[in-house]
C-alpha positions in Angstrom: 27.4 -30.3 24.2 26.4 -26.7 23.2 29.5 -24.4 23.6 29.8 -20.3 24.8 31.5 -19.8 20.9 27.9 -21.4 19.7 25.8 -19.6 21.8 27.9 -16.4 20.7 27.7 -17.2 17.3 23.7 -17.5 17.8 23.9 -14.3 19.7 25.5 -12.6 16.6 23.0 -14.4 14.4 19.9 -12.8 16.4 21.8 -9.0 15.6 22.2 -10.0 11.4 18.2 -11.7 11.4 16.6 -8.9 13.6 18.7 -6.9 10.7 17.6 -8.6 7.8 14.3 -9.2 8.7 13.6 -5.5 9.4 15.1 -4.4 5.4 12.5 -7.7 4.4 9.3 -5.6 6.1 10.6 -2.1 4.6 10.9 -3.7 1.4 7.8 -5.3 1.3 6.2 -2.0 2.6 8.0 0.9 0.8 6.1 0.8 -2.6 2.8 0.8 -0.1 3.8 4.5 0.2 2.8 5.4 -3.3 -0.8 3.7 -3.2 -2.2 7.4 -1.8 -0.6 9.3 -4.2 -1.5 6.6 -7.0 -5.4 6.5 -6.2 -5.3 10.5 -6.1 -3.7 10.8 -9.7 -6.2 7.9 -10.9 -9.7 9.8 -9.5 -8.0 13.1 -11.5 -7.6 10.8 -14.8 -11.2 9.5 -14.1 -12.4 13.1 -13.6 -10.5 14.2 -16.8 -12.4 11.5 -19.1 -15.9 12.7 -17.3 -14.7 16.2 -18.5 -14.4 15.6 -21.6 -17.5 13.7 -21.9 -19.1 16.3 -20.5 -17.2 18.5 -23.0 -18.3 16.5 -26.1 -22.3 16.9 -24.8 -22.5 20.2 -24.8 -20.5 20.7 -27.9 -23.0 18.8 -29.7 -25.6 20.6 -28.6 -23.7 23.9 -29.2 -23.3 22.7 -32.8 -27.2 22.0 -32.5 -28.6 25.4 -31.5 -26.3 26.8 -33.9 -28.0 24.8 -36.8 -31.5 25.9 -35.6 -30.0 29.3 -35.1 -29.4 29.5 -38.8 -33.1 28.3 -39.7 -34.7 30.5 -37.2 -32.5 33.6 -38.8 -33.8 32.1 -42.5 -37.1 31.7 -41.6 -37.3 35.4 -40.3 -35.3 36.5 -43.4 -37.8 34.8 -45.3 -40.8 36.5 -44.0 -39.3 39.9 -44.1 -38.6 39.6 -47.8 -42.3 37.8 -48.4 -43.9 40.6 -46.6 -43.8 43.5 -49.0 -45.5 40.7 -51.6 -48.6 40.8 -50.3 -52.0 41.9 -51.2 -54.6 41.2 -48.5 -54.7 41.8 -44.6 -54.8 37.6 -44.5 -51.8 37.3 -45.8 -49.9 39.7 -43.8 -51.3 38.8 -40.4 -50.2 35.1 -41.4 -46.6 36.2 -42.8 -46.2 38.7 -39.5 -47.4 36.0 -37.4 -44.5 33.7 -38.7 -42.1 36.2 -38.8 -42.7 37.0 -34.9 -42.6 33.2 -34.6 -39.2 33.4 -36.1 -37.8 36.2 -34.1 -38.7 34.8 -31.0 -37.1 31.1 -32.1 -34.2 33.5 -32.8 -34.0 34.9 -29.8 -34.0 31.9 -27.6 -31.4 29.7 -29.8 -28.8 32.4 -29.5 -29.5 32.7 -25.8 -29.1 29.0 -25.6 -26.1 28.9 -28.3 -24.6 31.6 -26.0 -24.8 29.6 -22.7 -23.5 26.4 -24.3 -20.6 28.6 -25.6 -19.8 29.6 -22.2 -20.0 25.7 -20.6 -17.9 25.3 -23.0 -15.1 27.7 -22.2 -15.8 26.9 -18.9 -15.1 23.2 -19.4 -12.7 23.9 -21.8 -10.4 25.8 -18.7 -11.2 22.8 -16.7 -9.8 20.0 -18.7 -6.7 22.5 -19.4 -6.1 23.0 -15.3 -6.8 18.9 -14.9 -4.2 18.7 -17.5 -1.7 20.4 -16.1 -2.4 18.9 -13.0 -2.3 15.1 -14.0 1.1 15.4 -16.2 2.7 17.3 -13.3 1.4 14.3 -10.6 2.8 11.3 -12.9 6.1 13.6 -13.0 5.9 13.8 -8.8 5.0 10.0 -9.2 7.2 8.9 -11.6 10.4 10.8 -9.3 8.8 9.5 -6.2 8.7 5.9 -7.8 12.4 6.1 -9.1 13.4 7.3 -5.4 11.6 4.4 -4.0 13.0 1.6 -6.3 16.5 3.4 -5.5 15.9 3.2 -1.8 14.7 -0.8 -2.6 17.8 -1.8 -4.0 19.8 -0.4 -1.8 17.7 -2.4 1.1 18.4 -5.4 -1.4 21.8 -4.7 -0.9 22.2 -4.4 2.5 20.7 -7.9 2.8 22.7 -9.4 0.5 25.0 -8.8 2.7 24.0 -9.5 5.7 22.8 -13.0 3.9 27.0 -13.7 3.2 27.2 -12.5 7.0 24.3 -15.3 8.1 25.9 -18.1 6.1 29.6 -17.5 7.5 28.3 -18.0 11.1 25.5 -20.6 10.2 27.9 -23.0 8.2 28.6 -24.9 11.6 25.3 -25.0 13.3 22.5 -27.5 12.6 20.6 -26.3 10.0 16.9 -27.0 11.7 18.2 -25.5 14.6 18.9 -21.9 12.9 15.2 -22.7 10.7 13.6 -22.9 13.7 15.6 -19.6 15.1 14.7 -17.7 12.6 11.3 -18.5 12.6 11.4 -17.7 16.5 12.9 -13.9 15.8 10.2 -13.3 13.0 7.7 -13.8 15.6 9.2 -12.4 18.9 10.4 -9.3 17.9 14.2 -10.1 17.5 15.2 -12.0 20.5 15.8 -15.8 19.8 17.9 -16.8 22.4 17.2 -15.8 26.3 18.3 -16.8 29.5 17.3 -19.1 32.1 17.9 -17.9 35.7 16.7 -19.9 38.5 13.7 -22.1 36.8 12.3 -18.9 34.8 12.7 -18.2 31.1 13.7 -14.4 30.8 12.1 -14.3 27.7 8.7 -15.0 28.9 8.8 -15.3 32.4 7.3 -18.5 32.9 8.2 -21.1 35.5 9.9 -24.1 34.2 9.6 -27.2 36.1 13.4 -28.1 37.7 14.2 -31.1 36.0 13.5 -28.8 32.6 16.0 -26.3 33.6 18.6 -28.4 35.0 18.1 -29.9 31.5 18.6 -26.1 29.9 21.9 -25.7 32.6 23.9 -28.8 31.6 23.5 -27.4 28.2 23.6 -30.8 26.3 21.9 -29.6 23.5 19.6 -26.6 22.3 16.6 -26.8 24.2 13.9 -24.2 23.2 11.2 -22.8 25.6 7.9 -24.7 25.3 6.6 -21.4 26.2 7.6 -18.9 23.8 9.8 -21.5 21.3 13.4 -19.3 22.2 16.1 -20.9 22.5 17.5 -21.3 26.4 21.0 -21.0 28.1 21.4 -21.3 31.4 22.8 -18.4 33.5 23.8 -18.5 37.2 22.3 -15.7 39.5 24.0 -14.5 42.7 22.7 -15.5 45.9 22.0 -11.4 46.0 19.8 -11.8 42.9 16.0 -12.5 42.9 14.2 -13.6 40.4 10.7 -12.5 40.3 7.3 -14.5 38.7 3.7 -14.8 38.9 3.2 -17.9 40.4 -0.1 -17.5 38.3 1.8 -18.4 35.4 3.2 -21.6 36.6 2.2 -25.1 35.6 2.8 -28.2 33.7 4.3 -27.9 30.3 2.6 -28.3 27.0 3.6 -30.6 24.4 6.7 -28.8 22.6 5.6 -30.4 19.2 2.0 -29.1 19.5 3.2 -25.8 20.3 5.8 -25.8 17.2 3.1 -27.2 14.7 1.1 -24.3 15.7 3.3 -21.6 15.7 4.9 -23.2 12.4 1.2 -22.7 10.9 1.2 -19.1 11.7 4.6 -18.2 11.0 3.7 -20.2 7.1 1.0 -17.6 6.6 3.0 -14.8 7.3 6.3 -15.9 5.5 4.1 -16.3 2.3 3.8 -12.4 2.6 7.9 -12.2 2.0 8.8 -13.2 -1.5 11.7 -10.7 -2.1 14.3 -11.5 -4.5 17.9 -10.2 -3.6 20.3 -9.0 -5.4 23.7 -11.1 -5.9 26.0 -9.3 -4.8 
């Protein structure tokens, strides 16, 4: 025979598991919070290494145009010395030629040395600002992270003690039948147990055949709804009181275990997504 001080005690179990559970999902989804701010700081290290590649390119061809630089500025200095050696018209149309050849070289390479200085300064001030940028996100990070695991374990906490709360009340009631009630809250939003008034199930308003509810009001034993798996208690309704249904939703009842094998499959999947260790406490 199921007593009121067991369907209290289930009553107070619903309140501690809708509690639990809901610490279970904000620990599971807390450290989700960072993944924005995560991704953001690793596109800036990503840019960073493309800036200094970028960085190391042009510097070598800095270092390049200042090598042919040099040789254009020889190879002018040359000719200009040479020059005042010579004894036909040959020779100095020839040296002139090379020496013009030379300036011009000159000319562009330090126009190109010059631009490559500037990408470089400009680069240079861009790896600096990402610098600055990247240490001071991994310090936001790294506080926002601490603040997070602080908030965790205190979650931890709360249901570790909420856990001693659960065993002190579940120590006398058939262990499959608070399994299966904790399964039912993780699926319908924190209500377990419901009432049965007339022949409908408050919880989802379907029509129970009579002999099923008389069943539910001599309160033998913890019947669950084949509807939507709660677990039923009868309660009597005034002859003032109506209970209202859609007759649409009435009909014969499914096979209970069917309905718990399936519901046991889904509930599987989605308990393998809740691995959190507690703290002892």
């Amino acid at each position: 025979m199921v007593s009121e001080n067991e369907l209290d005690k289930l009553r107070s179990l619903q309140d501690i598991l809708s509690e639990k559970i809901s610490l279970e999902h904000d620990i599971q989804e807390i450290p989700k919070q960072l993944g924005k701010q995560e991704e953001a700081l690793a596109r800036m290290k990503r840019n960073f290494i493309e800036l200094n590649q970028d960085y190391e390119k042009v510097k070598a061809a800095e270092e390049e145009f200042r090598n042919l630089l040099a040789d254009a500025e020889a190879a002018r200095e040359k000719a200009e010395r040479t020059i005042s050696e010579i004894n036909t018209q040959r020779e100095y149309e020839a040296l002139d030629k090379e020496r013009h050849t030379a300036e011009e070289k000159e000319q562009q390479y330090r126009k190109d040395l010059q631009q490559k200085e500037k990408s470089l300064l400009e680069l240079d001030e861009q790896i600096q600002q990402q610098t600055s940028l990247i240490e001071q996100q991994e310090k936001d990070l790294a506080e926002r992270r601490a603040g997070i695991e602080a908030d965790i374990s205190e979650k931890k906490k709360q249901v570790g003690n909420l856990l001693k709360r659960e065993k002190k009340l579940t120590d006398d009631l058939d262990s499959e039948v608070v399994f299966k009630f904790e399964r039912i809250i993780r699926n319908k939003m924190g209500l377990g147990i419901v009432a049965v008034k007339g022949n409908v199930c408050m919880g989802c308003h379907m029509i129970l055949p009579a002999q099923f509810a008389n069943n539910v009001r001599k309160g033998e034993e913890f019947i669950f709804c084949p509807y939507c798996s709660r677990i039923l208690y009868y309660e009597e309704t005034t002859e003032d009181e109506e209970v209202f249904f859609d007759t649409g939703d009435s009909g014969a009842l499914s096979d209970l275990d069917d309905i718990e094998e399936d519901e046991a499959e889904e509930e599987d999947e989605e308990e393998e997504k809740i691995n959190v260790d507690y703290e002892e406490m």
